[in-house]
C-alpha positions as MATLAB code, in Angstrom:
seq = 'XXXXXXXXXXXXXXXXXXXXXXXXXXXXXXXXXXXXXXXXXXXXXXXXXXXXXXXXXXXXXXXXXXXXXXXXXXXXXXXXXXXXXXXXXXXXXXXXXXXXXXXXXXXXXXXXXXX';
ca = [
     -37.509   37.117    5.858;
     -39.300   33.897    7.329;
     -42.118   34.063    9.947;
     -39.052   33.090   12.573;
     -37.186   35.792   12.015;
     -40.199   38.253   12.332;
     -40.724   36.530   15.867;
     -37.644   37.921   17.343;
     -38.735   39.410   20.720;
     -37.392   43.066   22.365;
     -37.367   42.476   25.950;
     -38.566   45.931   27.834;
     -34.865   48.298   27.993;
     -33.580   46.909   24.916;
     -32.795   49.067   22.352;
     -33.583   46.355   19.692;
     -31.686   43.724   17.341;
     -27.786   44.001   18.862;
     -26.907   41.507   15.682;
     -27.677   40.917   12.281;
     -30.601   38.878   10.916;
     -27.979   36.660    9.559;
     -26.063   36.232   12.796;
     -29.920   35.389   14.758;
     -30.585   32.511   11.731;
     -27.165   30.970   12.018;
     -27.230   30.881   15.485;
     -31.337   29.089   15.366;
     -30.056   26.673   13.003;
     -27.234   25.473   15.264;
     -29.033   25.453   17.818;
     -31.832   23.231   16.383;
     -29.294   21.010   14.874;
     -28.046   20.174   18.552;
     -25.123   22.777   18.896;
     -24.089   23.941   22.249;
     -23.984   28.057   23.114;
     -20.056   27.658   23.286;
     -20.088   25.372   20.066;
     -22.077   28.344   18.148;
     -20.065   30.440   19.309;
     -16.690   29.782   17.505;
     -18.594   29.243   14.474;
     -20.091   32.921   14.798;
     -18.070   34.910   16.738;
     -19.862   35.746   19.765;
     -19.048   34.495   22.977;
     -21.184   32.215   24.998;
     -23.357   34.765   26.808;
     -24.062   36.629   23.238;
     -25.049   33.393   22.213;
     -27.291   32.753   25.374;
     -28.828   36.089   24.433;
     -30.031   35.025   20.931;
     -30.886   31.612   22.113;
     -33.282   32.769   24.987;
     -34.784   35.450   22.800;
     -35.556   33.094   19.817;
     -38.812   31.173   19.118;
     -36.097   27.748   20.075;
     -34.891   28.793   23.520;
     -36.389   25.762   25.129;
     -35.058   23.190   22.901;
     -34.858   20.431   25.097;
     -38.705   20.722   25.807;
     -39.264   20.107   21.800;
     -39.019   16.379   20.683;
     -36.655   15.443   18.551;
     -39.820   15.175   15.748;
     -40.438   18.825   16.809;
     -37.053   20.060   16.371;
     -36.632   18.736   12.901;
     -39.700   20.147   11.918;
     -38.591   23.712   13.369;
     -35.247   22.987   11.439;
     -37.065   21.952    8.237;
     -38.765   24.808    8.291;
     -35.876   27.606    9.136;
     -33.723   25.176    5.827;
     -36.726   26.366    3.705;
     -36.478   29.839    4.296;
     -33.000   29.836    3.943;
     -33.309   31.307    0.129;
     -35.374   33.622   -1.312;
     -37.008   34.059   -4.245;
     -33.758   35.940   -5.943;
     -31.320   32.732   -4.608;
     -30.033   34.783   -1.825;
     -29.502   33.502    1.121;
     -30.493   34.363    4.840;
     -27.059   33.159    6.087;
     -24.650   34.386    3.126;
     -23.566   30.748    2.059;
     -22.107   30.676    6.117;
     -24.426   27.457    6.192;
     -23.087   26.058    2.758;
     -23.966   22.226    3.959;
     -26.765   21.749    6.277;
     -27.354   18.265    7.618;
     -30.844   16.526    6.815;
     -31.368   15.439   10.388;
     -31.120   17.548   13.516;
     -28.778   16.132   16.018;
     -29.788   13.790   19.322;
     -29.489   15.870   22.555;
     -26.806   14.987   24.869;
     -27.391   13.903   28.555;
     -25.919   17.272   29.573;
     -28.688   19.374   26.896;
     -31.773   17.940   28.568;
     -33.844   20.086   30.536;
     -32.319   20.008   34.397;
     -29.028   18.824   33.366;
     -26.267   20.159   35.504;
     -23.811   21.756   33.651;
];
């Protein structure tokens, strides 16, 4: 498991991880890449509040803070610990194609936009 995944936060009256360590590092790679909550979503199978939860737990919640420079190096770094040393993968081959770049933010992802 990667030093991101051993970040993941309990917030006091939580009983601990409600999903998977797979489900948590698909849903920080989309989200690094430039994925919307509801966009994640369908891909994962949570709806977007489930999604909001992971997000806002994770080391990523404030993307839009991060420069585009910082995101790819968070992304980089997740990509890398993707595999380990046996070939198995974090996300079960559910990321079977990652892109090399992370995505540009829409106006509407920026911190302060109006939904």
């Amino acid at each position: 498991m990667n030093r991101a995944m051993t970040d993941y936060e309990t917030r006091p009256g939580q009983s601990g991880q409600p999903h998977s360590d797979q489900v948590h590092y698909v849903v920080w790679v989309l989200w690094l890449i430039g994925f919307s909550e509801q966009q994640i979503g369908r891909r994962v199978g949570l709806n977007k509040k489930q999604v909001a939860g992971v997000v806002g737990r994770s080391p990523y919640s404030n993307r839009s803070a991060m420069t585009d420079v910082e995101r790819q190096q968070q992304y980089q770094e997740l990509v890398a610990a993707r595999t380990d040393d046996g070939g198995n993968t974090i996300d079960g081959g559910f990321l079977k194609s990652l892109p090399n770049q992370v995505l540009p933010l829409g106006p509407q992802q920026k911190k302060g936009a109006k939904a």
